[in-house]
VEXKOLLUM-509114 format. One record per residue (C-alpha): residue in one letter; y negated, x, z. Coordinates in nm, 3 decimals. Example, Ala and Ser with C-alpha at 12.3 -4.5 7.8 and 13.67 -1.06 7.14 Angstrom:
+------+---------+---------+---------+
| code |       v |       u |       w |
+------+---------+---------+---------+
|    a |   0.450 |   1.230 |   0.780 |
|    s |   0.106 |   1.367 |   0.714 |
+------+---------+---------+---------+
END
This chain:
+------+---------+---------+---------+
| code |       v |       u |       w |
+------+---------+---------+---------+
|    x |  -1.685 |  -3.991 |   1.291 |
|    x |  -1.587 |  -3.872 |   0.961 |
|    x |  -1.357 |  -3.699 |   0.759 |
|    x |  -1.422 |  -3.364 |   0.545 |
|    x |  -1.252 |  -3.274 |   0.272 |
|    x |  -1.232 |  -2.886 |   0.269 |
|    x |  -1.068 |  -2.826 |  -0.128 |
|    x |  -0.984 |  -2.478 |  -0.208 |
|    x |  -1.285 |  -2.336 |  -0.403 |
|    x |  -1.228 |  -2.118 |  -0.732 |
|    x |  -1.171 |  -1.776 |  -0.574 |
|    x |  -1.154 |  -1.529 |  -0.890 |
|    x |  -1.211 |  -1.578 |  -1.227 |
|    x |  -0.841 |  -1.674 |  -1.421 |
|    x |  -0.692 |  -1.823 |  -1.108 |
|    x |  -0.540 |  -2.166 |  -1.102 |
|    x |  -0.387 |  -2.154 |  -0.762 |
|    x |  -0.305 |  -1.968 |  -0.458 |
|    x |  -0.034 |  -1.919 |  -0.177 |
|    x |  -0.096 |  -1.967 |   0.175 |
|    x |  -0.018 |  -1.673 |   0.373 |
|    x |  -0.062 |  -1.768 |   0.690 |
|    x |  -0.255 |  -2.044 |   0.910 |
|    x |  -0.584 |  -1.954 |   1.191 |
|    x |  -0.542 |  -2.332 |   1.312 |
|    x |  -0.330 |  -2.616 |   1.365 |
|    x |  -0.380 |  -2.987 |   1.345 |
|    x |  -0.506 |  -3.066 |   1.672 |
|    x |  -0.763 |  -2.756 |   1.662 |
|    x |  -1.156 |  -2.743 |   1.732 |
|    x |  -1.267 |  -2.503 |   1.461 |
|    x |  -1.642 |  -2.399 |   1.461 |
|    x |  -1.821 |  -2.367 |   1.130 |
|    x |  -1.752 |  -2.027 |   0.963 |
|    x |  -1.434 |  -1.994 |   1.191 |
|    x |  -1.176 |  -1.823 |   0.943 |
|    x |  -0.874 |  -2.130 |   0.921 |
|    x |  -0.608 |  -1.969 |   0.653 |
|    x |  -0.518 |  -1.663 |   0.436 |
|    x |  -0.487 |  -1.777 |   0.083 |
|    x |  -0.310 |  -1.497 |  -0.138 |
|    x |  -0.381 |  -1.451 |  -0.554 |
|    x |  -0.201 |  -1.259 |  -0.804 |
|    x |  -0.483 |  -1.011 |  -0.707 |
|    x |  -0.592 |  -0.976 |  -0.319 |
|    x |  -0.540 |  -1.189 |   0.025 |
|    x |  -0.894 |  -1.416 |   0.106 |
|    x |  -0.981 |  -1.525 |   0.429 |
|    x |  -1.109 |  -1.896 |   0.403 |
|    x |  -1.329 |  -2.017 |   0.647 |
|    x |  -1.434 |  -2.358 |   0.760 |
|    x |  -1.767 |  -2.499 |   0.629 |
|    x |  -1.805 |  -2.758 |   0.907 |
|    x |  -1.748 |  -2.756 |   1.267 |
|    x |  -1.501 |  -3.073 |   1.394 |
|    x |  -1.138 |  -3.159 |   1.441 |
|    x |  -0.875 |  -3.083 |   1.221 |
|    x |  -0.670 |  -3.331 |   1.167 |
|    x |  -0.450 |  -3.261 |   0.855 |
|    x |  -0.321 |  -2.900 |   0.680 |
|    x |  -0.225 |  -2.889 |   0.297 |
|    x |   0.120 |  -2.730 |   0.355 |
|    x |   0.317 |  -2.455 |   0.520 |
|    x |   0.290 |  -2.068 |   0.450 |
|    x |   0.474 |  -1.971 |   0.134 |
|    x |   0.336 |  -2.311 |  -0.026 |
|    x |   0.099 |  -2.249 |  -0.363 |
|    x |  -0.197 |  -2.470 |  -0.340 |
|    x |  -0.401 |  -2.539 |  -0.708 |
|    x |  -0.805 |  -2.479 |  -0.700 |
|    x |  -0.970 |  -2.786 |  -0.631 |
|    x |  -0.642 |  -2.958 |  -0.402 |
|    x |  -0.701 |  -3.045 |  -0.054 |
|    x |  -0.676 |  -2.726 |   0.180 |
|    x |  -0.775 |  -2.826 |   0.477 |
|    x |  -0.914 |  -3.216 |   0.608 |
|    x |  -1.138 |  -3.221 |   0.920 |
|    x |  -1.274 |  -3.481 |   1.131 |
|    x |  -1.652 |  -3.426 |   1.188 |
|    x |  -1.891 |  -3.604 |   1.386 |
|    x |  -2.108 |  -3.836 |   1.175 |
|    x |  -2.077 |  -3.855 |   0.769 |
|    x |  -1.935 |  -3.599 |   0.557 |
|    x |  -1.891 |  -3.585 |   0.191 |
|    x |  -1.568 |  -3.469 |   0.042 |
|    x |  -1.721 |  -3.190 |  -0.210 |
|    x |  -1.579 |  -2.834 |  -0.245 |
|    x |  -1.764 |  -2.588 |  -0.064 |
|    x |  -1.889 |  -2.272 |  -0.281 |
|    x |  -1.698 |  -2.071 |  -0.493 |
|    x |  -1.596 |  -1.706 |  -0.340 |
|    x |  -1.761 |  -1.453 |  -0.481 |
|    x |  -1.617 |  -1.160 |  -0.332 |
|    x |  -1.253 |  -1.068 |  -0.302 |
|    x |  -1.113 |  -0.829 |  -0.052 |
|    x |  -0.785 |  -0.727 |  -0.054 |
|    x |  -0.661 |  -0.786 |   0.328 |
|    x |  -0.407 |  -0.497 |   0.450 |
|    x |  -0.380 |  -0.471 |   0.822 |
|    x |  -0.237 |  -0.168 |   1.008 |
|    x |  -0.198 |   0.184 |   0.894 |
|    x |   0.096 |   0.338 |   0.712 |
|    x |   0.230 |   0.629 |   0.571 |
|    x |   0.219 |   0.704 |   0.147 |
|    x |   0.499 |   0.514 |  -0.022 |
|    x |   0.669 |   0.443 |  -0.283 |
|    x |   0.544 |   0.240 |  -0.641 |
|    x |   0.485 |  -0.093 |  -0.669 |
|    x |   0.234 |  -0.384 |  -0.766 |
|    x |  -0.065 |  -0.414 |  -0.559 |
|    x |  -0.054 |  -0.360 |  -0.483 |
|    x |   0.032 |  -0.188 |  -0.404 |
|    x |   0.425 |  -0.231 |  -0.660 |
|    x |   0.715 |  -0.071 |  -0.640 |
|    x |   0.858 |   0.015 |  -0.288 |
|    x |   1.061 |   0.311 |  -0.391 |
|    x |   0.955 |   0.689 |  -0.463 |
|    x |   1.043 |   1.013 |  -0.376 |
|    x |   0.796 |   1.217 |  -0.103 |
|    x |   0.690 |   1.581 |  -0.020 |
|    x |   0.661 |   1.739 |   0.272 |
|    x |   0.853 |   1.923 |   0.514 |
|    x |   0.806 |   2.280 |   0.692 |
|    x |   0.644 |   2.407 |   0.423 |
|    x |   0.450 |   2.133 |   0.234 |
|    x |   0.190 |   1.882 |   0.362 |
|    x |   0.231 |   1.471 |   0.271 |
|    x |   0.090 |   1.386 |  -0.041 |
|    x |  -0.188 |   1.202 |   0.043 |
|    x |  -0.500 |   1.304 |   0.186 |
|    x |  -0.521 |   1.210 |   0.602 |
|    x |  -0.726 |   0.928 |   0.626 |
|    x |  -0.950 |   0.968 |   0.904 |
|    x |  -0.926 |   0.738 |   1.242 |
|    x |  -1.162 |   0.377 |   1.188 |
|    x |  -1.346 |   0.336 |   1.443 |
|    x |  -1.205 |   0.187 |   1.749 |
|    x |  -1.235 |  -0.170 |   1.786 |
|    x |  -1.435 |  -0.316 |   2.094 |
|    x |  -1.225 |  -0.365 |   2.428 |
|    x |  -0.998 |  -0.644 |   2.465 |
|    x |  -1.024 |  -0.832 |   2.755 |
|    x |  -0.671 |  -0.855 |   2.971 |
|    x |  -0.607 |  -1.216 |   3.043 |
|    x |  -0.445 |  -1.146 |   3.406 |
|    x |  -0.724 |  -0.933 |   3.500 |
|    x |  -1.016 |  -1.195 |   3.377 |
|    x |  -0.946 |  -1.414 |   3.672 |
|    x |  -1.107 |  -1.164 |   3.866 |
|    x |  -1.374 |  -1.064 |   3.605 |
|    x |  -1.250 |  -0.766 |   3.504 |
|    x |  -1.179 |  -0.644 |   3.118 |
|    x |  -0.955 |  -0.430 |   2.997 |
|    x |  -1.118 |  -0.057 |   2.908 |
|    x |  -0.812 |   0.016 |   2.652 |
|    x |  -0.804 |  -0.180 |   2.330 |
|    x |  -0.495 |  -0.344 |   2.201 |
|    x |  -0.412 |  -0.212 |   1.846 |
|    x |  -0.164 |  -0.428 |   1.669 |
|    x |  -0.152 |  -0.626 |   1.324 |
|    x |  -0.273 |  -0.990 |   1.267 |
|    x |   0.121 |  -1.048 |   1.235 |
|    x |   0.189 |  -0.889 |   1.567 |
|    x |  -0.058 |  -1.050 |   1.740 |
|    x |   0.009 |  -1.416 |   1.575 |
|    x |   0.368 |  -1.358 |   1.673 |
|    x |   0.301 |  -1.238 |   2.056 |
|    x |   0.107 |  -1.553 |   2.064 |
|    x |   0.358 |  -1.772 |   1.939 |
|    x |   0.573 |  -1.660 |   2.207 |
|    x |   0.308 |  -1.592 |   2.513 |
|    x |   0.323 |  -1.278 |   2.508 |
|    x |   0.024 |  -1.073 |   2.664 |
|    x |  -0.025 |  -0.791 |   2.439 |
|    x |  -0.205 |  -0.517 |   2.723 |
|    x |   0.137 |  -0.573 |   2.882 |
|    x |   0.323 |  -0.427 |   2.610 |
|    x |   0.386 |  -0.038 |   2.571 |
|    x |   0.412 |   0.073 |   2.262 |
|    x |   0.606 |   0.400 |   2.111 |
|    x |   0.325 |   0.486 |   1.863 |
|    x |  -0.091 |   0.434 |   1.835 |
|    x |  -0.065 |   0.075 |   1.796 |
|    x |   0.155 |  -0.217 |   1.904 |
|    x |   0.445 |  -0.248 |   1.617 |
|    x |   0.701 |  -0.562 |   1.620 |
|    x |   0.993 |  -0.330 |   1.707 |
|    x |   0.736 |  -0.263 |   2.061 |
|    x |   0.711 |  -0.651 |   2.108 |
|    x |   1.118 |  -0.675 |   2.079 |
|    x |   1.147 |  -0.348 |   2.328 |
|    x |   0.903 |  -0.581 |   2.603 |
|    x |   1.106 |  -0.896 |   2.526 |
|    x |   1.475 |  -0.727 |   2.586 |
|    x |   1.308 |  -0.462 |   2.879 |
|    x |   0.979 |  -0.608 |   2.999 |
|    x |   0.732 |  -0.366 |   3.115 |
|    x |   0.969 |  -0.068 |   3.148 |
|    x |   1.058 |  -0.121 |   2.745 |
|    x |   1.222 |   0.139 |   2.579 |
|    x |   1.457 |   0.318 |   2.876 |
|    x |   1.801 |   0.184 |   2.858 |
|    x |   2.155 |   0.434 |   2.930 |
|    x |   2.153 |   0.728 |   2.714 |
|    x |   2.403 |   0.597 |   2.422 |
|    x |   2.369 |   0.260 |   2.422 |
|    x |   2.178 |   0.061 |   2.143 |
|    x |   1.894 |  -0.224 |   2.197 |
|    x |   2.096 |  -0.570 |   2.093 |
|    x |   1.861 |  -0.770 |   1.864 |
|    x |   1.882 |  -1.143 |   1.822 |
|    x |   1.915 |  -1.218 |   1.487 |
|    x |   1.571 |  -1.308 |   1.275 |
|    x |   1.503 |  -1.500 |   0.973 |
|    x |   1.180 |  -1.365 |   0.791 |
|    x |   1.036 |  -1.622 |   0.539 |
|    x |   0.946 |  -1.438 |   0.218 |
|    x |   0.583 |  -1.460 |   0.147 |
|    x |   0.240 |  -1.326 |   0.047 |
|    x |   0.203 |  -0.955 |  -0.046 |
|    x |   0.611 |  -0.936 |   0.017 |
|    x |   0.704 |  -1.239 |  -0.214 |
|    x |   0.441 |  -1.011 |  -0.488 |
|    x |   0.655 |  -0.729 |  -0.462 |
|    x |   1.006 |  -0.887 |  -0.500 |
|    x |   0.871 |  -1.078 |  -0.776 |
|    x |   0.706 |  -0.759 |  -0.985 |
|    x |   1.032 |  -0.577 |  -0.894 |
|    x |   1.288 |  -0.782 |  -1.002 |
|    x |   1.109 |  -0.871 |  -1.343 |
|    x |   1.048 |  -0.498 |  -1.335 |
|    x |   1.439 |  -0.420 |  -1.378 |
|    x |   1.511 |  -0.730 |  -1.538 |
|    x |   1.302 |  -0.652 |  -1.841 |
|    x |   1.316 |  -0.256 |  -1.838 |
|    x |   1.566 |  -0.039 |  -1.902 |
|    x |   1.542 |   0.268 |  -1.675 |
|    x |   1.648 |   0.597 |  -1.701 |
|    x |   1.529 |   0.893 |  -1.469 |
|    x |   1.530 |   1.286 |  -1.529 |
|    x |   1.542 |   1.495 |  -1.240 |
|    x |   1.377 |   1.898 |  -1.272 |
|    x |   1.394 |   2.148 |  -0.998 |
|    x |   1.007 |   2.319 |  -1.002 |
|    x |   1.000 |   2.677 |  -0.770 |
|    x |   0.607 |   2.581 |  -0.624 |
|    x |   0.564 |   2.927 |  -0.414 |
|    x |   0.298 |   3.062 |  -0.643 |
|    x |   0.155 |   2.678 |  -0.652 |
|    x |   0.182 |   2.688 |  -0.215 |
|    x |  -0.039 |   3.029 |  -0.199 |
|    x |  -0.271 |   2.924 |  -0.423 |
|    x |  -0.304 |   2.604 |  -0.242 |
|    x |  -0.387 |   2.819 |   0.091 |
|    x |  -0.568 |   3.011 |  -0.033 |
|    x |  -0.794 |   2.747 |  -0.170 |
|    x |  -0.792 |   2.549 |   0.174 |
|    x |  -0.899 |   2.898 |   0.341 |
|    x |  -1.241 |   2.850 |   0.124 |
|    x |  -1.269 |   2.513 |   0.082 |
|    x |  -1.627 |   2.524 |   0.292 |
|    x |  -1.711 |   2.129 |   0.398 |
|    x |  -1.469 |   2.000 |   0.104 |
|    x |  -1.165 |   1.787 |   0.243 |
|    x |  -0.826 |   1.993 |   0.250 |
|    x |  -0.558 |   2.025 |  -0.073 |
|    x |  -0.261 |   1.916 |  -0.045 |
|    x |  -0.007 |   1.922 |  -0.333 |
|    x |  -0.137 |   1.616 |  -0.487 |
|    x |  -0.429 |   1.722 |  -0.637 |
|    x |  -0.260 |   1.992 |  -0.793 |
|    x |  -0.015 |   1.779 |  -0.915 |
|    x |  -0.263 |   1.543 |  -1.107 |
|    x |  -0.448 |   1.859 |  -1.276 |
|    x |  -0.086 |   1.948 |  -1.414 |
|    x |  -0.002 |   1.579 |  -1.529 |
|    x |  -0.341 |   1.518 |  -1.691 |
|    x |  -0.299 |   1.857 |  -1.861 |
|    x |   0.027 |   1.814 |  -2.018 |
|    x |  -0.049 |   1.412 |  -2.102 |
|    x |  -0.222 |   1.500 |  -2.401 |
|    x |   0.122 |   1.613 |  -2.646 |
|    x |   0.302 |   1.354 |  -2.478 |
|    x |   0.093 |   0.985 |  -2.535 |
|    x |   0.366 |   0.798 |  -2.515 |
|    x |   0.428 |   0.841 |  -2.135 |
|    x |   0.056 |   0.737 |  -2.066 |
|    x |   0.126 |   0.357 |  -2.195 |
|    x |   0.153 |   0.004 |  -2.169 |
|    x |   0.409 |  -0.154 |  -2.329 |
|    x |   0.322 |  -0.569 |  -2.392 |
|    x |   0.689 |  -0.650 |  -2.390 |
|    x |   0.596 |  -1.062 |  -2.562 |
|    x |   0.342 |  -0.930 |  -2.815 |
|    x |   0.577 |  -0.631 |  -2.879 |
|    x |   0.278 |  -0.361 |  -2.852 |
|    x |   0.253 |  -0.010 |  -2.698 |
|    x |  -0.111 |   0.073 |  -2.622 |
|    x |  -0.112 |   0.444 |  -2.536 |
|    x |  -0.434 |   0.577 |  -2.332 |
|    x |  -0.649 |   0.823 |  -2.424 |
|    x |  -0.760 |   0.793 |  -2.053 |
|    x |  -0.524 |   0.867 |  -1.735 |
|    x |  -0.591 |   0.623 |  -1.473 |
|    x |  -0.348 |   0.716 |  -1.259 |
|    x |  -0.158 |   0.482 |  -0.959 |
|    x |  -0.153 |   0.634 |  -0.660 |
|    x |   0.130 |   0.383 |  -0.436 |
|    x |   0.044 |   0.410 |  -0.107 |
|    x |   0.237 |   0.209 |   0.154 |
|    x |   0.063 |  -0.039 |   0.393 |
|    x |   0.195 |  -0.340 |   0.675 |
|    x |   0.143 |  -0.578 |   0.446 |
|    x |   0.337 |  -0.337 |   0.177 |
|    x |   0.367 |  -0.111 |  -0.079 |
|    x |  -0.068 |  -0.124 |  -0.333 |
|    x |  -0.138 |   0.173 |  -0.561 |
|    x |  -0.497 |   0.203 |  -0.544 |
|    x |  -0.624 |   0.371 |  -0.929 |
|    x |  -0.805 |   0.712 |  -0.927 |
|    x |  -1.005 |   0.610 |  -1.281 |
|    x |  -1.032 |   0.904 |  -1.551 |
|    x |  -0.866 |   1.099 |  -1.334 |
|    x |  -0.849 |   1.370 |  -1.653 |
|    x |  -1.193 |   1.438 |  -1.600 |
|    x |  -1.212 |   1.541 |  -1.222 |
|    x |  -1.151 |   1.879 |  -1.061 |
|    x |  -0.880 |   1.917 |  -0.752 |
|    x |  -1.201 |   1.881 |  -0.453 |
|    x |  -1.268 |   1.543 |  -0.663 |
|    x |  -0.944 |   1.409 |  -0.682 |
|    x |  -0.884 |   1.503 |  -0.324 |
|    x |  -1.199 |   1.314 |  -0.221 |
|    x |  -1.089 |   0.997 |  -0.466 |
|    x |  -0.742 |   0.976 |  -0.319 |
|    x |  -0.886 |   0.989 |   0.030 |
|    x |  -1.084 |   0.745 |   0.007 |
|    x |  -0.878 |   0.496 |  -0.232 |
|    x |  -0.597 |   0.562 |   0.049 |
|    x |  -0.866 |   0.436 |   0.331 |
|    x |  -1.003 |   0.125 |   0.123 |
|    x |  -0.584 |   0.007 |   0.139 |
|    x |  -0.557 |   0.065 |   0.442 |
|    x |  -0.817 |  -0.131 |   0.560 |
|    x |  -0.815 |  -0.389 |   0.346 |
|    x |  -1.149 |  -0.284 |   0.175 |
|    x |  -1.005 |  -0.217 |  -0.143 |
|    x |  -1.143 |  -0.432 |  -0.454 |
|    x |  -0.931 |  -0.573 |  -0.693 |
|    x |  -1.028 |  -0.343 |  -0.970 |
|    x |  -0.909 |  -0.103 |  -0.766 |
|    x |  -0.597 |  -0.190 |  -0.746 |
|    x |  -0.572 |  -0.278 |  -1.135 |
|    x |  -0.539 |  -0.080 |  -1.474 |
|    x |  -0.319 |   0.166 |  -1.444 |
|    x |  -0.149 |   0.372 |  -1.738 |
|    x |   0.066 |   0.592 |  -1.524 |
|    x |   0.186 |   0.545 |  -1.180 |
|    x |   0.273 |   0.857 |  -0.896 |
|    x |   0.469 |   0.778 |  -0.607 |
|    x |   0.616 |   1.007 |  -0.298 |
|    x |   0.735 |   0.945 |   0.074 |
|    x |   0.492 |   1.221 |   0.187 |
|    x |   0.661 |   1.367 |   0.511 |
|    x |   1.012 |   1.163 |   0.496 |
|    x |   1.055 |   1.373 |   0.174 |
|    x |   1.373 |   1.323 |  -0.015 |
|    x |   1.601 |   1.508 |  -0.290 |
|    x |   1.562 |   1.318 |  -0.548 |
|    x |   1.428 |   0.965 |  -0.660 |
|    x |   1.484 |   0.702 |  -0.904 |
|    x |   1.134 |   0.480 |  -0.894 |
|    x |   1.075 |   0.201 |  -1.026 |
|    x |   0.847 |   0.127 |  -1.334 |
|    x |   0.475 |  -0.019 |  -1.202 |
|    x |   0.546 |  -0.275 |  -1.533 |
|    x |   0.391 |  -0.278 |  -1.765 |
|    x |   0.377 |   0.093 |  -1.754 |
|    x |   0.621 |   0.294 |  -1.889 |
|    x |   0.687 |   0.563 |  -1.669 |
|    x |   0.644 |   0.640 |  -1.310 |
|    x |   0.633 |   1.024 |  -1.158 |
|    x |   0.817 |   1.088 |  -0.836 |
|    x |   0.795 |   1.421 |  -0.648 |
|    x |   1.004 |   1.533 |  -0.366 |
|    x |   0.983 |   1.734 |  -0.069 |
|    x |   0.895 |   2.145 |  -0.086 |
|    x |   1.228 |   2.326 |   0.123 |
|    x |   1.260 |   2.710 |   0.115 |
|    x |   1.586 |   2.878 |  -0.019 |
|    x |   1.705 |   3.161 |  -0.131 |
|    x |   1.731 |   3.198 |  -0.514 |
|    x |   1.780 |   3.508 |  -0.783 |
|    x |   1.525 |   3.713 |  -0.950 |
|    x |   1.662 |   3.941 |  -1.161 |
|    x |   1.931 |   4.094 |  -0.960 |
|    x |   1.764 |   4.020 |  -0.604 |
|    x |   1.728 |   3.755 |  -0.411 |
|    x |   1.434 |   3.647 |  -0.226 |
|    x |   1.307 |   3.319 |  -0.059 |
|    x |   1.149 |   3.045 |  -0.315 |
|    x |   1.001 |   2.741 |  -0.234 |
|    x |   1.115 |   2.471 |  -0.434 |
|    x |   1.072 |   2.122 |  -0.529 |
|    x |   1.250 |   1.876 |  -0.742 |
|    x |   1.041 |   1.644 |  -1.004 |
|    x |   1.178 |   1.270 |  -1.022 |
|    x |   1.025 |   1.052 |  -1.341 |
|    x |   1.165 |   0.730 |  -1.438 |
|    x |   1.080 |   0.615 |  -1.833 |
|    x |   1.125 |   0.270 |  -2.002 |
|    x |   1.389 |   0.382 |  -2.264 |
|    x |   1.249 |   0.116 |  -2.496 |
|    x |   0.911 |   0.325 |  -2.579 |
|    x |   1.040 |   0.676 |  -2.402 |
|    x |   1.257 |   0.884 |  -2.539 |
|    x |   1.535 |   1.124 |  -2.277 |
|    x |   1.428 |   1.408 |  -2.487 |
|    x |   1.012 |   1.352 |  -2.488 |
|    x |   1.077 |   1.289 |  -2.075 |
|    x |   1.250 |   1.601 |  -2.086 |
|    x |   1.024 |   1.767 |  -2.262 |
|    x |   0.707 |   1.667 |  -2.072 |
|    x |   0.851 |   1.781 |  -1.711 |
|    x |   0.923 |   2.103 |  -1.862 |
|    x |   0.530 |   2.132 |  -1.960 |
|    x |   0.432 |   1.987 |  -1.599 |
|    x |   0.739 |   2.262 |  -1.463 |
|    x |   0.519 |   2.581 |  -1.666 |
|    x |   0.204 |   2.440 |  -1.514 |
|    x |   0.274 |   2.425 |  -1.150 |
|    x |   0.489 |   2.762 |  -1.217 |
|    x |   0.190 |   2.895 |  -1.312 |
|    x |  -0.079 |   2.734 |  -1.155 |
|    x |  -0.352 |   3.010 |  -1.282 |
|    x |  -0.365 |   2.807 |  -1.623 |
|    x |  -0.435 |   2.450 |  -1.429 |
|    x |  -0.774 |   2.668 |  -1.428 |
|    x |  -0.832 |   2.733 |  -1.824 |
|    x |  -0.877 |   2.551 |  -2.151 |
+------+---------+---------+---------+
END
């Protein structure tokens, strides 16, 4: 018997070390060569490690949370026979790991950034981003009080690697638990642990009593605290708010959908881009990056534009790339399928990267008004809200508008009020009328 050193191996080019997000073994475990053993997290995506050897483990370089340099001891396993201590290869693909599916958020750093933003939706208005269609569902998962008498479970069990490292931890059997939505969420693990199998039915009026729960702040989480706090440490915010009346924008919207053919269906968002990339151009200063140490502004002739969208392992913004010169079928197809990449946890890391100019909404929670937060080191960040009918005056009559206010959020160290202002109003006498988001 021998031991096997298992050191982390250089897993993108500029990293010096990495955090463990979470454990596949324990000391004590068999592991099987290839058999994934930890999540290690970089400034830039999560990476599954696996095992290069099959044996025992016998020692683990620290708890989730801790950072571990390239090259340190990861992982030390007892093998039969000798085995040298060298690192294994170097990983040359990165994948960014999101479990679950989620609803469009807010901004942040992806990754993902900034957890706040304003949304659209509503009665009259569809969410923001593109519906991502269904993955493919995954292959049945056996029931482990029916496989005693050799029979498997024809339902899978959707749930999160967190949920189902959790129901483990406390022996739970997941194709016991009921949950409210499509897949099995923590708050359907507490409803089975207060109510057992007839979770969720308790006297109309009373509330579900919680125990109290201490969540260790790590991984894609610790990422976003981090970039936010330095965010409004460093920046000084300051966020206009304009009311936009969209009615002309909605029919021309339907009226596009209604001949759309075999292209994917408009929402707002598209739209939205056209007008931002329009008005971008007498306005540079909003499309920037602001080097706060080497005290530089590099303004883009380019608008790669964030798109935050919200996933369980929180907030990424994906980058639609020259997004200036695509038409509103192309940038619905773009966000579609930059929204399905996070989701899965397929997006690269230039993906997620490179942004000049971040938009955020809560899609069909909607909202008022917003006051995002700056995806640093951009300098502004573009919030719309939801679309609600009311009446307002035209001329001397009154008649049903739909409106919608426009949220944006500038670093007042490069943007002026006034040239924040000033662009919304542009944006405002686009979407007002939409027929010139057509012409030169």
């Amino acid at each position: 018997m021998a031991l096997f050193t298992f050191k982390l191996p250089d897993i993108g080019e500029g990293i010096a070390q990495a955090e463990i997000v979470g454990w596949h073994v324990k000391v004590g475990d068999r592991v099987e060569e290839d058999q994934p053993i930890a999540d290690m997290m970089t400034d830039k995506a999560t990476v599954e490690m696996e095992s290069p050897v099959a044996g025992t483990v016998v020692r683990l370089a620290g708890e989730p949370g801790d950072q571990i340099s390239i090259g340190a001891m990861l992982v030390e396993i007892e093998v039969e026979g000798e085995a040298a201590a060298a690192p294994p290869p170097s990983v040359e693909t990165i994948e960014a790991e999101v479990p679950g599916e989620t609803v469009v958020g807010g901004a942040t750093e992806t990754p993902l950034p900034s957890r706040e933003g304003p949304g659209m939706g509503g009665e009259h208005s569809e969410p923001f981003v593109a519906a991502v269609e269904e993955p493919a569902s995954p292959a049945p998962t056996p029931n482990p009080s029916l496989e005693g008498r050799g029979i498997v479970s024809a339902e899978p069990i959707l749930a999160s690697p967190a949920v189902r490292a959790r129901a483990k931890e406390l022996g739970v059997d997941l194709s016991q638990v009921k949950p409210a939505g499509d897949h099995i969420r923590h708050s359907d693990l507490d409803a089975y642990l207060l109510y057992g199998q007839g979770q969720g039915y308790r006297p109309a009026g009373r509330s579900a009593k919680r125990a109290d729960e201490q969540v260790k702040v790590i991984g894609m989480r610790r990422r976003i605290a981090e970039n936010m706090a330095a965010s409004k440490r460093h920046i000084p915010h300051f966020t206009y708010v304009e009311e936009i009346d969209v009615t002309a924008l909605e029919e021309l919207r339907e009226q596009l959908n209604a001949n759309r053919g075999d292209r994917p269906k408009l929402t707002m968002l598209p739209l939205l881009i056209v007008a931002l990339c329009k008005a971008l151009p007498d306005f540079p200063m909003l499309n920037a990056r602001y080097d706060d140490e080497a005290g530089v502004v590099t303004r883009h002739g380019s608008v790669h534009l964030g798109m935050a969208t919200q996933t369980d392992a929180g907030l990424m913004v994906p980058v639609i790339r020259d997004a200036q010169d695509r038409n509103v079928w192309q940038l619905a197809t773009e966000i579609r399928r930059l929204a399905e990449a996070a989701r899965s946890g397929k997006a690269k890391s230039e993906e997620l990267s490179g942004s000049t100019l971040t938009l955020t909404s809560l899609g069909p929670l909607g909202g008022i008004a917003t006051t995002p937060v700056i995806n640093r080191p951009e300098v502004a960040i573009i919030g719309p809200n939801r679309v609600i009918e009311r009446p307002v005056f035209k001329g001397k009559e009154i008649v049903a508008a739909k409106l919608m206010n426009l949220s944006i959020s500038c670093d007042h160290r490069v943007v002026d009020g006034w040239d924040a202002a000033s662009f919304v109003q542009a944006v405002r006498k686009l979407l007002e009328a939409p027929a010139f988001l057509f012409v030169d």
